[in-house]
C-alpha positions as CSV (number, residue, x, y, z in Angstrom):
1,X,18.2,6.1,6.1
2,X,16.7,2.8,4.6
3,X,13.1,1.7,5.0
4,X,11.2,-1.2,3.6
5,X,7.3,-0.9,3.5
6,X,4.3,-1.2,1.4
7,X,2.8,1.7,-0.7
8,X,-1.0,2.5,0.8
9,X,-2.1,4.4,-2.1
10,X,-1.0,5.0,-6.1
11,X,1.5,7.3,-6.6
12,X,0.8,11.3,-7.9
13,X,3.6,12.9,-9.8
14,X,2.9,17.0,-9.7
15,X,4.4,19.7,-11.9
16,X,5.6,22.6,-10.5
17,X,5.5,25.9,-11.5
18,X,9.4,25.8,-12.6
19,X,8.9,22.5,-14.6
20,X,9.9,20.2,-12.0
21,X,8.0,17.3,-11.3
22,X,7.8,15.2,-8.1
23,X,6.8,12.1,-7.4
24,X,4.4,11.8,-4.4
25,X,3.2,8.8,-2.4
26,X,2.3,7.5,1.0
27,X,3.5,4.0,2.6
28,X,2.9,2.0,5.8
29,X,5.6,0.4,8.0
30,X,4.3,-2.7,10.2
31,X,5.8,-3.7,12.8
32,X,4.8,-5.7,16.1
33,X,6.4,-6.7,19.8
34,X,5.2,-8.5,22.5
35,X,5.2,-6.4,25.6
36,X,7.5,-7.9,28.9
37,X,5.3,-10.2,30.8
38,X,2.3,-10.4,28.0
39,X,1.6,-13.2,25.6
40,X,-0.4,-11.1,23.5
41,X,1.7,-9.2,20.0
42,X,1.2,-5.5,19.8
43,X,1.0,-4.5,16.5
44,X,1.5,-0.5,15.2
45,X,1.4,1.0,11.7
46,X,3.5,4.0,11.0
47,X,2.6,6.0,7.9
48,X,5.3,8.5,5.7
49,X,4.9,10.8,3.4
50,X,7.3,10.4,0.4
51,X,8.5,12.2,-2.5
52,X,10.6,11.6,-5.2
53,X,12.2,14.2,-7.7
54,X,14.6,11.8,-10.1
55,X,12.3,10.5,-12.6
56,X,9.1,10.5,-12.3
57,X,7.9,7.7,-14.5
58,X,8.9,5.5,-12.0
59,X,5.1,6.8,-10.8
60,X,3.3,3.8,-12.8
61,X,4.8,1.2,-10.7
62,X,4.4,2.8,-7.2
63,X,1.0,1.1,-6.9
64,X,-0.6,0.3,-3.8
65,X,0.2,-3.0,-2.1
66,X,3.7,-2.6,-3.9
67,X,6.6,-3.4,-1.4
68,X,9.4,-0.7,-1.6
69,X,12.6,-0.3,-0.4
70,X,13.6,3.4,0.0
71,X,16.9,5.0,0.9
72,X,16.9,9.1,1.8
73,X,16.4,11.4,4.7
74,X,13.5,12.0,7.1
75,X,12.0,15.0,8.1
76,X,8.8,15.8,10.5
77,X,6.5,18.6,9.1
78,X,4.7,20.1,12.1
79,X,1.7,22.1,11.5
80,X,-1.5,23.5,12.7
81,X,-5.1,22.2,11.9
82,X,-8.0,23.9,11.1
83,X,-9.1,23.9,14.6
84,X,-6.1,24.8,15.9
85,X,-4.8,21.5,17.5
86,X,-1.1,20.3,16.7
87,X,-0.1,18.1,13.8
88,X,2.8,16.4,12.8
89,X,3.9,14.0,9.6
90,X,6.6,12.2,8.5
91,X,8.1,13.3,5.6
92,X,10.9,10.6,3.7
93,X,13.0,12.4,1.0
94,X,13.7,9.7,-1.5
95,X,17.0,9.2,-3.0
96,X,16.6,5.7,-4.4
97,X,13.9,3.4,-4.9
98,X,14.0,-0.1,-5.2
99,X,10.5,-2.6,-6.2
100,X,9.5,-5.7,-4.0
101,X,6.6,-6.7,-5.7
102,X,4.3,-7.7,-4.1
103,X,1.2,-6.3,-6.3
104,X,-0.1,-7.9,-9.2
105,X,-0.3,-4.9,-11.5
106,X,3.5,-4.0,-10.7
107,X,4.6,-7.6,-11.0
108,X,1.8,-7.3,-14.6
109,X,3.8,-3.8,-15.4
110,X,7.3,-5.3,-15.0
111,X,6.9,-8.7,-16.7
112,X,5.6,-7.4,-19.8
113,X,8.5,-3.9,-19.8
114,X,11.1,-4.7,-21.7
115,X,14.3,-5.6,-20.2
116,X,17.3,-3.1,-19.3
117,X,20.7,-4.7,-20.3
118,X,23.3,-2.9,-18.4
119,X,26.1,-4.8,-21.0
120,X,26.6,-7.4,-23.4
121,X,27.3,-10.6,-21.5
122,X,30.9,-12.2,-22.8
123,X,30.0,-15.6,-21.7
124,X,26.6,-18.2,-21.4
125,X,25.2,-17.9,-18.4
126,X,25.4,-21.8,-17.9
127,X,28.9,-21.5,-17.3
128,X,28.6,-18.8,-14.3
129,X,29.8,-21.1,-11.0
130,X,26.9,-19.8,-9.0
């Protein structure tokens, strides 16, 4: 599954008791419609649960405001509250991640990182015919 929304809070990685560390966070998809017959938009919020086990330094740019794009598998957690009512979450399992922007310390964090060169270009990139 693929999902594109914006991180609501900074991201917490946690060590486990084996040594593994996850990366947890929380984002918010918008979305709106009109109802049939109304001129008035209906807009709803839905918020998941994420975590991420790959690398966890990706935690420093998993800010909020950031826009992700996240590709994994969904889960609901069901659960009882204290007063015995109910719950449920949404629960992403992260497989890839993939930064939007759209926060000025990310877009800060990235600008000033130094670049990843996946291989040494052969040719200028003034003669590329795109």
């Amino acid at each position: 599954m693929e999902i594109t929304a914006r991180v609501t809070a900074d991201a917490v990685v946690k060590k486990l008791k084996d040594e593994r560390q996850v990366v947890n966070f929380s984002v918010a998809i918008n979305d709106s419609y009109k109802p049939k017959g109304s001129d008035q938009v209906t807009k709803v919020v839905t918020y998941v649960d994420c975590s991420y086990w790959t690398n966890p330094g990706i935690a420093q740019y998993l800010t909020k405001g950031t826009i992700v794009e996240l590709h994994g598998r969904i889960g609901v957690n069901a659960y009882l509250n204290m007063q015995g009512e109910a719950k449920a979450s949404l629960r992403f399992h992260v497989n890839s991640i993939k930064l939007h922007g759209g926060n000025k310390t990310t877009a800060k964090l990235v600008e000033t990182s130094a670049p990843v060169i996946a291989g040494e270009l052969t040719e200028s990139l003034d003669d590329l015919p795109f």
